[in-house]
C-alpha positions as CSV (number, residue, x, y, z in Angstrom):
1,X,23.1,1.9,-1.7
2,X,26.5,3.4,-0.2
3,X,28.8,1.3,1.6
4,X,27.8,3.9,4.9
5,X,24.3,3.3,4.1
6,X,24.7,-0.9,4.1
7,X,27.0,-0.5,7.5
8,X,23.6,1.6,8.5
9,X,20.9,-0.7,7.7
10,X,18.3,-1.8,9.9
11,X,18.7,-5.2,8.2
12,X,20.9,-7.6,9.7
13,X,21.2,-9.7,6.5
14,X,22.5,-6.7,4.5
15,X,25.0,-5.7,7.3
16,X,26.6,-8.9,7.9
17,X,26.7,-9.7,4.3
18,X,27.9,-6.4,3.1
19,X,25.4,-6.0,-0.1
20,X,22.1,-3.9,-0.4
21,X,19.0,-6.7,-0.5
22,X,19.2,-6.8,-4.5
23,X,22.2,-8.5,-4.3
24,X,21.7,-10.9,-1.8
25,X,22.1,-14.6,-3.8
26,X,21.7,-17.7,-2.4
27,X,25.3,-18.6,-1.6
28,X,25.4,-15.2,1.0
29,X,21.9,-16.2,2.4
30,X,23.2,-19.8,3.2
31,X,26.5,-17.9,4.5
32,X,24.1,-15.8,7.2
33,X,21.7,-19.0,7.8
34,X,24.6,-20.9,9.1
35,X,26.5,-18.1,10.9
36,X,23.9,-16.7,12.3
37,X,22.7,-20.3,13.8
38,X,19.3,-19.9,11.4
39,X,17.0,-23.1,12.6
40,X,13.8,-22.1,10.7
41,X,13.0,-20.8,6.9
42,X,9.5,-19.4,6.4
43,X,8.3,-18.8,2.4
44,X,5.7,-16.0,2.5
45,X,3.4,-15.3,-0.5
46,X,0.6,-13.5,-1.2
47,X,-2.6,-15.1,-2.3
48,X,-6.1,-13.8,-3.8
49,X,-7.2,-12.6,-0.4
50,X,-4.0,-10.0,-0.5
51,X,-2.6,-11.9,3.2
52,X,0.4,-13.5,2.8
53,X,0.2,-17.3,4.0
54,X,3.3,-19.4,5.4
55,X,5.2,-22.3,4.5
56,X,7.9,-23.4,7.6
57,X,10.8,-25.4,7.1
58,X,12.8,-26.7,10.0
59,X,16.6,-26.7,8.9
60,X,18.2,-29.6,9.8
61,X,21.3,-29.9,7.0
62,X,23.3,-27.5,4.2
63,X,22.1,-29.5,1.6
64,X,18.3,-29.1,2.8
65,X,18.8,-25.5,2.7
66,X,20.4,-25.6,-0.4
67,X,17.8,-27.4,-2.2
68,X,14.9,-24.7,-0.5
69,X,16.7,-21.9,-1.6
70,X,17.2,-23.1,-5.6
71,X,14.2,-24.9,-6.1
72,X,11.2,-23.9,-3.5
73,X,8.6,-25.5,-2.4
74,X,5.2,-27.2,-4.2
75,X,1.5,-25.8,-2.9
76,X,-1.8,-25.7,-4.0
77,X,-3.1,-23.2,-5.9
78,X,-6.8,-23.7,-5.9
79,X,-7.1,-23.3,-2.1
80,X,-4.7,-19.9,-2.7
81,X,-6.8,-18.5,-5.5
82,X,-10.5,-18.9,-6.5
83,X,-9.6,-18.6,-9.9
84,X,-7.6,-21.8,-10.0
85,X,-9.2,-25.2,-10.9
86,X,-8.2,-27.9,-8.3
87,X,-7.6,-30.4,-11.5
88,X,-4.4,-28.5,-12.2
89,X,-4.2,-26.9,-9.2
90,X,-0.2,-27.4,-8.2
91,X,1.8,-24.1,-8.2
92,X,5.8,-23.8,-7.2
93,X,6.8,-21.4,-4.8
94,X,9.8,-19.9,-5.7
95,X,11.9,-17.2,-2.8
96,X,12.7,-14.0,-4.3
97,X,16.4,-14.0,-2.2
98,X,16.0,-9.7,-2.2
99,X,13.1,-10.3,0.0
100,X,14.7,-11.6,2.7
101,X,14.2,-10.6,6.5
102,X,15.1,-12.0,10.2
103,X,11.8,-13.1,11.6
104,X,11.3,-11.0,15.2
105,X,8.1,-12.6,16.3
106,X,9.5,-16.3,15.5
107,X,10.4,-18.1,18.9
108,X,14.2,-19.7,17.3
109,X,16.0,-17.6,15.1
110,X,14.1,-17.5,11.4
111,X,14.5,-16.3,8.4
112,X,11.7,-15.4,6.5
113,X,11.4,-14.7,1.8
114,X,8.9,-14.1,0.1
115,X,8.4,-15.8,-2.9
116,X,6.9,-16.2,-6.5
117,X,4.1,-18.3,-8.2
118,X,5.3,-20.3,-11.1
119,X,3.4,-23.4,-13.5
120,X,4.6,-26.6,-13.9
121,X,6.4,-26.0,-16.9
122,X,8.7,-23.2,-14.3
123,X,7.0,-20.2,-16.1
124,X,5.3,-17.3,-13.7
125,X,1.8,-17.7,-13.2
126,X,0.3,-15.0,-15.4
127,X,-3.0,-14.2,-12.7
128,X,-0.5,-14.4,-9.5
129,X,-0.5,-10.8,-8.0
130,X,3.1,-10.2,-8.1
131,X,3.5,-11.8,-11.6
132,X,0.9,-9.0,-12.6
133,X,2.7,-6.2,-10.8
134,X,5.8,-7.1,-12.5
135,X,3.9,-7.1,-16.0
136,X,2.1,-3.8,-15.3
137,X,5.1,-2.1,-14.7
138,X,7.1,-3.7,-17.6
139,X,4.0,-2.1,-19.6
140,X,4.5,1.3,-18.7
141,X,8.0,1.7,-18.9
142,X,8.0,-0.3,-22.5
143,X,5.6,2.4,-23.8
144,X,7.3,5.6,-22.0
145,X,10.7,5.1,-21.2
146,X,9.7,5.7,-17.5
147,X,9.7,3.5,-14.1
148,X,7.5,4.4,-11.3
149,X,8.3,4.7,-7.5
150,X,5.9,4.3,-5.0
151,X,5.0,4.4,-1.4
152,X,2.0,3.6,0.7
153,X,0.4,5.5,4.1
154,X,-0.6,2.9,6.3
155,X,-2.9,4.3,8.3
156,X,-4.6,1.3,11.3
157,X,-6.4,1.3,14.8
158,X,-5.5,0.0,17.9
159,X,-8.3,-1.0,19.9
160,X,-8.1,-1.8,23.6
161,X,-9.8,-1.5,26.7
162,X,-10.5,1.8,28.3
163,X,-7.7,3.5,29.7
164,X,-9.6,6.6,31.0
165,X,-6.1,8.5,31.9
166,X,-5.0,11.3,29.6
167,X,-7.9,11.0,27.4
168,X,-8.1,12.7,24.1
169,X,-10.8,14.5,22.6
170,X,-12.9,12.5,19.6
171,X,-11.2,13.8,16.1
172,X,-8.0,15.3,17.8
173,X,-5.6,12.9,18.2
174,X,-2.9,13.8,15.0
175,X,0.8,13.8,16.2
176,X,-0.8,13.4,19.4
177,X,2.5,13.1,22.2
178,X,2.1,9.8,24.6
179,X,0.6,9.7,27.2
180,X,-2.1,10.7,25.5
181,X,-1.2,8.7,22.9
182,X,-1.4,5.8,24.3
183,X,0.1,3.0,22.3
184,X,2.9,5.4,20.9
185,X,5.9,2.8,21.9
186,X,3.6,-0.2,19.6
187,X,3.9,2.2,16.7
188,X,7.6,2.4,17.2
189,X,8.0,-1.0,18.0
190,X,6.1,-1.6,14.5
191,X,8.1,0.6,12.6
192,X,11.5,-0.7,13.7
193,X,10.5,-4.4,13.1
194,X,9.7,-3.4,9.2
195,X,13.2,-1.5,9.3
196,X,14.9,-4.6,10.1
197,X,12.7,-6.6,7.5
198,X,13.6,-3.7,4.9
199,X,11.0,-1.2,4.8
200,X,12.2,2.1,4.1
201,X,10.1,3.7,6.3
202,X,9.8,7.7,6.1
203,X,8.0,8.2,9.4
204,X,5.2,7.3,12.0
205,X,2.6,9.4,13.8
206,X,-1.0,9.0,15.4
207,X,-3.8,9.8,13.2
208,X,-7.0,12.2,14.2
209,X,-8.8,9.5,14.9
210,X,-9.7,8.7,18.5
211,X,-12.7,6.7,19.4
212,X,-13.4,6.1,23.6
213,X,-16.3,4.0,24.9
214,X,-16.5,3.4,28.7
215,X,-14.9,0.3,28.4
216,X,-13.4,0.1,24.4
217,X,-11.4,2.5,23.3
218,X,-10.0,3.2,19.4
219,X,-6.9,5.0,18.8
220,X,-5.5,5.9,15.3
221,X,-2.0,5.4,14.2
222,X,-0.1,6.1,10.8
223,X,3.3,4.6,9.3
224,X,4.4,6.3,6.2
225,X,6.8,4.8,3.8
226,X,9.8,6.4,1.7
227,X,9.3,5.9,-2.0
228,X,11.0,2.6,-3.8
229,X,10.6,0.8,-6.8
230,X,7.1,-0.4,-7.4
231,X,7.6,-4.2,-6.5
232,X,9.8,-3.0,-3.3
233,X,6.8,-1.2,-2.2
234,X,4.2,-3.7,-2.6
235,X,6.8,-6.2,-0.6
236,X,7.2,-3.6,2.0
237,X,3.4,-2.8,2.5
238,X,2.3,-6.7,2.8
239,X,5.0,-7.2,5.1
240,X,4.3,-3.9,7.5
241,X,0.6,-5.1,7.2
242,X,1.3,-8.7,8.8
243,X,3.5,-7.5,11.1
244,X,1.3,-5.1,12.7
245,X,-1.3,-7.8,13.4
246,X,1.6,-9.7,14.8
247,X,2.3,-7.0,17.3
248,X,-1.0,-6.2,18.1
249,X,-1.2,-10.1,18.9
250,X,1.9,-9.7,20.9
251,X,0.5,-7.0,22.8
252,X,-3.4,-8.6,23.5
253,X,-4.7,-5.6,21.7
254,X,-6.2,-5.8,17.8
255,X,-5.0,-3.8,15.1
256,X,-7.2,-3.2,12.3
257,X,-6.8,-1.6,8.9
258,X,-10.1,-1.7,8.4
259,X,-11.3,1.2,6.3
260,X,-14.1,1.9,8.7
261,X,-14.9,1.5,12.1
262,X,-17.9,3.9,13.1
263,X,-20.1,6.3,11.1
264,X,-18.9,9.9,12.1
265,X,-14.9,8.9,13.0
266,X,-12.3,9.0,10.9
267,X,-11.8,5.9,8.5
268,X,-8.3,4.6,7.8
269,X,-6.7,5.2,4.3
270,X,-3.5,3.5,2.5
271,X,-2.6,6.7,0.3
272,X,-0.3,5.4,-1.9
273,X,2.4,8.3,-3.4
274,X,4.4,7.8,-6.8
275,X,6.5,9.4,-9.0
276,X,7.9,9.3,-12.4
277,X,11.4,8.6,-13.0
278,X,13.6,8.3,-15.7
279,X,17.4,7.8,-15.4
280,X,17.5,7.5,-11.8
281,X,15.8,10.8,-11.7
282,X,12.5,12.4,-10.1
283,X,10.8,13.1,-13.6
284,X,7.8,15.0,-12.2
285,X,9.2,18.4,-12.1
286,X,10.5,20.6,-14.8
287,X,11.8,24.2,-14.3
288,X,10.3,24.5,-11.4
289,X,6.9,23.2,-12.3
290,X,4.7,19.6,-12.4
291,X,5.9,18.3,-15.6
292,X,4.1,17.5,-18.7
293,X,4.7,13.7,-18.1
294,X,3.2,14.5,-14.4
295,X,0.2,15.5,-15.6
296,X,-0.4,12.6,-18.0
297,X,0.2,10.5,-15.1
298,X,-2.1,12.4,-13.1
299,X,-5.3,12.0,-16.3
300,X,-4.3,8.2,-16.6
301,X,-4.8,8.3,-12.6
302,X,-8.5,10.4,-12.8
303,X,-9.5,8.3,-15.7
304,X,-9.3,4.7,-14.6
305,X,-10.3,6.3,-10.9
306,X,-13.6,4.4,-10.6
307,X,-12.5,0.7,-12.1
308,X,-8.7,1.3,-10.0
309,X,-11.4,1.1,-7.0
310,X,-12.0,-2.4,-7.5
311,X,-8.5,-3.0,-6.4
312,X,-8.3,0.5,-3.9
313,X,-11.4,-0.2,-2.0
314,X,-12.3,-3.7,-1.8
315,X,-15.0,-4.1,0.8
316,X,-18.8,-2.7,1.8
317,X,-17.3,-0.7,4.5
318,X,-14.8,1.2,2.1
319,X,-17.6,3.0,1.0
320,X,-18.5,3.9,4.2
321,X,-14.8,5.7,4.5
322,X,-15.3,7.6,0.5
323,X,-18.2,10.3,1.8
324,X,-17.8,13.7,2.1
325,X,-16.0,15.6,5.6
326,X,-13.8,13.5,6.1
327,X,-10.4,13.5,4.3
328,X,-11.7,11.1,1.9
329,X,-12.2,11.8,-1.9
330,X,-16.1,11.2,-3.7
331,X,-15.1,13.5,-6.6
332,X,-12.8,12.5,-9.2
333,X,-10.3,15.8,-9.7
334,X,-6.9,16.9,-8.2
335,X,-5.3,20.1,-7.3
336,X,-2.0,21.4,-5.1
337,X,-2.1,20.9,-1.3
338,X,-5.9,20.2,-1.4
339,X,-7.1,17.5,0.9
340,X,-10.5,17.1,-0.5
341,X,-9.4,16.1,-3.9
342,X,-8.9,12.3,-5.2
343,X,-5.3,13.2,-6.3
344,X,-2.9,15.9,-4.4
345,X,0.0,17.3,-5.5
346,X,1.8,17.7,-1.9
347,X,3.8,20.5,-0.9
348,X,7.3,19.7,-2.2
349,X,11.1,20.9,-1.8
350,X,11.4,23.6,-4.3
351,X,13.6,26.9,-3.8
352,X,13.0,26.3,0.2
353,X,16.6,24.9,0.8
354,X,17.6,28.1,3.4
355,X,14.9,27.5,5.5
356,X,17.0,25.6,7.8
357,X,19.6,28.7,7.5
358,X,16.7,30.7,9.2
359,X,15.9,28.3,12.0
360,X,19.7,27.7,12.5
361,X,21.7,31.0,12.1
362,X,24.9,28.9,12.7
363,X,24.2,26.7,10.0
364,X,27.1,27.6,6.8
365,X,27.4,24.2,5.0
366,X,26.6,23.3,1.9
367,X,22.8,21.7,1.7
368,X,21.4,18.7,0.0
369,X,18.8,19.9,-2.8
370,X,15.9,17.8,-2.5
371,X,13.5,19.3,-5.0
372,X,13.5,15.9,-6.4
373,X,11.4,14.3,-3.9
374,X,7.9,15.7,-5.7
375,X,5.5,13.1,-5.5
376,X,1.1,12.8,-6.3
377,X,-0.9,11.1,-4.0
378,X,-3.6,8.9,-5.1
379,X,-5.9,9.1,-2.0
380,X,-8.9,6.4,-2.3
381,X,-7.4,3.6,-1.8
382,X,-8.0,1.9,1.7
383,X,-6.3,-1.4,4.5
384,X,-8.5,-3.9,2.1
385,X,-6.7,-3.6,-1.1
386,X,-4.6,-6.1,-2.5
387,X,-1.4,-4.0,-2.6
388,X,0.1,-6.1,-5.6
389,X,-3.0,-4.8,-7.7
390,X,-3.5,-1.7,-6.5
391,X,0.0,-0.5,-7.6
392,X,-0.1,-2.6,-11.1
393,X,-3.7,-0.6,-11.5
394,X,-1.7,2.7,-11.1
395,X,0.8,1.7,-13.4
396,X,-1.1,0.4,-16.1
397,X,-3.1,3.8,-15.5
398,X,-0.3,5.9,-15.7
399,X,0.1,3.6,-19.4
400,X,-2.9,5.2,-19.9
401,X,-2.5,8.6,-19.4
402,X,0.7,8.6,-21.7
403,X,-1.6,6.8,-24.2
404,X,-4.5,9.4,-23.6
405,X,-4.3,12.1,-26.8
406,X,-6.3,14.4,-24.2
407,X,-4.5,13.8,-21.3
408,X,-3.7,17.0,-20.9
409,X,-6.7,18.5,-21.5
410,X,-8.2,15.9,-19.0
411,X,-5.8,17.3,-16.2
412,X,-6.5,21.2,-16.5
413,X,-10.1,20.0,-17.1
414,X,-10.4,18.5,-13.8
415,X,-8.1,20.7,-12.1
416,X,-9.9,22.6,-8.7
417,X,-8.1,24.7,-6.2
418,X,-10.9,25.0,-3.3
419,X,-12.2,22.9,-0.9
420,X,-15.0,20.6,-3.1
421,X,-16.9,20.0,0.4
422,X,-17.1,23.4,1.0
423,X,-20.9,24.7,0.7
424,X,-19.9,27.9,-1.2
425,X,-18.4,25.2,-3.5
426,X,-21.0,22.8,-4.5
427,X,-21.7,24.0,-8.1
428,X,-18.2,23.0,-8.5
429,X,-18.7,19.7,-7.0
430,X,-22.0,18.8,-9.2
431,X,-20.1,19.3,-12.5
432,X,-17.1,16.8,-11.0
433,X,-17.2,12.9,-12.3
434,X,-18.0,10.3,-8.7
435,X,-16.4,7.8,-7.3
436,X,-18.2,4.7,-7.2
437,X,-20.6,4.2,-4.3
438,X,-20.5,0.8,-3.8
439,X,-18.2,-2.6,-4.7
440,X,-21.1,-3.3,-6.8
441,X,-20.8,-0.1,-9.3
442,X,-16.9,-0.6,-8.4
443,X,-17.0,-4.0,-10.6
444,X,-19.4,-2.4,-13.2
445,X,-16.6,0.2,-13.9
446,X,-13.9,-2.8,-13.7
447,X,-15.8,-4.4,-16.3
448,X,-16.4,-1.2,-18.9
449,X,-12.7,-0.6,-18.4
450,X,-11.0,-3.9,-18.7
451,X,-9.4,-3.9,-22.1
452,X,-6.8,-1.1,-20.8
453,X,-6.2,-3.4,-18.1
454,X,-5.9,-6.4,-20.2
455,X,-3.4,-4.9,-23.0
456,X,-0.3,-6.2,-22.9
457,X,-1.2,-9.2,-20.8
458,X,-0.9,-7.4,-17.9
459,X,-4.5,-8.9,-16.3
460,X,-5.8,-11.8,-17.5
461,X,-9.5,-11.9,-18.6
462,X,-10.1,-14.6,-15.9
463,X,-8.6,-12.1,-13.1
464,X,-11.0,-9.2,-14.0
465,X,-14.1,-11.8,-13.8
466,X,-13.6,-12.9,-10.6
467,X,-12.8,-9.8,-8.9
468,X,-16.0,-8.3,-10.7
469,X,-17.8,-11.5,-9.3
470,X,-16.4,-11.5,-6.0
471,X,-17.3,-7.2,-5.8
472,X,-20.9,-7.8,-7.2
473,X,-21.4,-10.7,-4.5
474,X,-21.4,-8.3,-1.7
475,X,-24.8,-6.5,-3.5
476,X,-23.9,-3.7,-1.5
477,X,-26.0,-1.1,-4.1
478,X,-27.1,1.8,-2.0
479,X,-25.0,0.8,1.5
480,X,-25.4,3.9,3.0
481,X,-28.7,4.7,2.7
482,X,-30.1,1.6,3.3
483,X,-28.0,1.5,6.7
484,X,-28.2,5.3,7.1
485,X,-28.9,5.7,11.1
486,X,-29.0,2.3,11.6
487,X,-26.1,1.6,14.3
488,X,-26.2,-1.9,15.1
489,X,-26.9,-3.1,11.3
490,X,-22.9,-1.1,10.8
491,X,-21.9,-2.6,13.9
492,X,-22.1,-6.1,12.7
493,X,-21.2,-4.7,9.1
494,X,-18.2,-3.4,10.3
495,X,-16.7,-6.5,12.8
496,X,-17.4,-8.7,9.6
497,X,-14.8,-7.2,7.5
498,X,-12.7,-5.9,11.1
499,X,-9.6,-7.8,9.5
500,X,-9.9,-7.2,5.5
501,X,-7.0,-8.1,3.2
């Protein structure tokens, strides 16, 4: 980070202090707690149920503060995670100082951190989600030499009560302009108060989807991040998600990320993008083209697909979201630009740098090159995934495909270039490998998978069982049929998992 771009940050800690957030210590965080009047600390941390729960401190001295910030807090793990026994149940809490944020919903100044699980002998708790995340992507750039970058599409509904004004057709509300967007200034509001926690967000939009009832209505909304490392982005995402509820709270309306609302509308998403880098560079592209090391990335991705689901798509109602027609993948393939695919290769940069020369004939500078900003985007995943273990499943998959001897013939295998849904398409469809249909198959293809999660320590065999157990419990074989047509049997389906992850 450029001195220009710390005097520019949304973040007050980083302006006053002067540093980007990786170099915030304790010393400078005590600095800004007392000169900025601080009177509450929160820890934040994310537990099995991927929400991040709160621990509040009232300041009332330096040496309080001190002692907060160098040696956290004790809680209980067993009420945090199912897989921990209450006999030995007590976990530190530890702040991660880079994490830190001003608190804008907090009603005295606050700052909030999130934190770290660690034993009682001070060592990170090998099942905790961001202890795995850390692990996975050790793994991967142990074996290749490369870090991964990511970013997530939070896609989420506003519901609220009719507003009959300015209405907007069912399935035509993307980029949609206020007033017929409605809750345009929320989105905003959002997206500045994850600035100022951090986020580097790329941009916000509404979504297609638009639901109206005579006295409910359902509008959809998008916030799309720019790519960071891979712990930065799972921080960022668990943050934006809480925040969002916050504002919707604020506001007497209810955001959900929910990856389905109604049979027929548009579900919401959380596309997550990555890249490759190596050196501080975008690794994906080589003379022009997807790089070899892209495409192993993109094979890892296709071939852990339908176990990576068990952290992508976490609920009944995400398989409700994963059918055809909708901008949601069922077939495991990938291909350039395509929308119907499980991985897309999105239209990049390359050799378009005069374009701006054309739409502005005054234009003579010099122009920033920015065919380094290639990403893939890994399209399944929906609002009810952990985020911690959906981006350590990418990376230990992207292990994978650098592991795979036929990764490359994996990716030209399952290469398509046409719309899969398309009727004049179906033979290609039928010789495509599925997505899982349900969180029930989703934990059999955890458990026939699992070892290349478990190399390297990254999940712990304990992990893998309970997510399996927890996915089988919802015996959810054959949703869609057995609910097929059946409206107020999704109804209640869909309010009970309303607020997922």
């Amino acid at each position: 980070m450029h001195e220009t771009d710390v005097a520019m940050s949304a973040n007050p800690i980083v302006r006053e202090l002067g540093v980007p957030p990786e170099q915030f210590t304790r010393q400078g965080l005590m600095k800004f707690i007392e000169k900025s009047n601080i009177q509450m600390l929160n820890f934040r941390y994310a537990a099995g149920d991927g929400r991040l729960k709160t621990l509040n401190f009232i300041i009332t001295s330096r040496p309080q503060v001190d002692r907060i910030l160098s040696a956290g807090e004790r809680v209980d793990g067993s009420s945090l995670f199912s897989y921990i026994d209450a006999a030995s149940s007590d976990l530190y809490v530890v702040p991660r100082y880079r994490t830190a944020f001003v608190n804008p919903f907090a009603s005295v100044p606050t700052v909030d951190i999130l934190c770290s699980y660690y034993t009682k002998e001070g060592t990170p708790v090998p099942s905790a989600p961001e202890h795995i995340l850390r692990k996975a992507h050790r793994s991967l750039t142990q074996a290749t030499g490369l870090s991964l970058d990511a970013m997530g599409e939070l896609e989420f509904y506003v519901m609220f009560d009719s507003q009959h004004a300015y209405p907007t057709p069912a399935q035509k509300g993307y980029q949609e302009s206020a007033p017929f967007c409605k809750w345009e200034q929320l989105r905003c509001e959002a997206m500045q108060a994850i600035a100022r926690a951090g986020g580097q967000i790329k941009y916000g939009h509404s979504e297609v989807g638009n639901i109206s009832g005579e006295d409910r209505e359902m509008e959809q909304h998008e916030i799309e991040f720019s790519p960071v490392a891979l712990e930065d982005a799972a921080d960022q995402i668990a943050i934006a998600k809480w925040m969002l509820r916050m504002i919707g709270h604020k506001y007497g309306v209810t955001i959900t990320l929910a990856p389905k609302i109604m049979v027929g509308h548009a579900g919401s998403g959380l596309h997550i993008h990555s890249k490759l880098m190596k050196n501080g560079k975008n690794a994906m592209i080589e003379s022009g083209k997807l790089s070899e090391a892209a495409r192993k990335l993109i094979a890892g991705y296709l071939t852990l697909a339908p176990s990576l689901t068990s952290f992508a798509n976490t609920v009944p109602t995400s398989y409700l979201r994963l059918v055809p027609h909708q901008e949601a993948p069922t077939n495991i393939c990938w291909g350039d630009r395509n929308r119907s695919v499980l991985v897309r290769v999105p239209l990049g940069w390359l050799g378009v740098n005069d374009m701006v020369r054309h739409a502005n004939p005054n234009e003579t500078g010099d122009l920033p090159d920015y065919s380094d900003s290639q990403t893939v985007e890994f399209r399944c995943p929906d609002g009810s995934a952990n985020v911690y273990l959906l981006l350590a499943g990418l990376a230990v998959a992207a292990r994978h495909g650098f592991e795979m001897p036929d990764a490359l013939e994996v990716a030209d295998r399952l290469y398509v270039d046409v719309n899969i849904f398309s009727s004049e398409h179906k033979k290609v469809q039928a010789k495509l490998p599925q997505l899982p249909d349900s969180c029930y198959e989703s934990a059999q293809r955890l458990l026939e998978q699992r070892a290349i999660y478990e190399k390297d320590d990254v999940l712990p065999p304990g992990v893998i069982d309970e997510i399996a157990k927890a996915l089988q419990g919802y015996d959810d074989k054959g949703l869609s049929e057995r609910f097929y047509g059946k409206g107020i049997e999704i109804r209640r389906l869909v309010n009970e998992y309303l607020h997922c992850s």
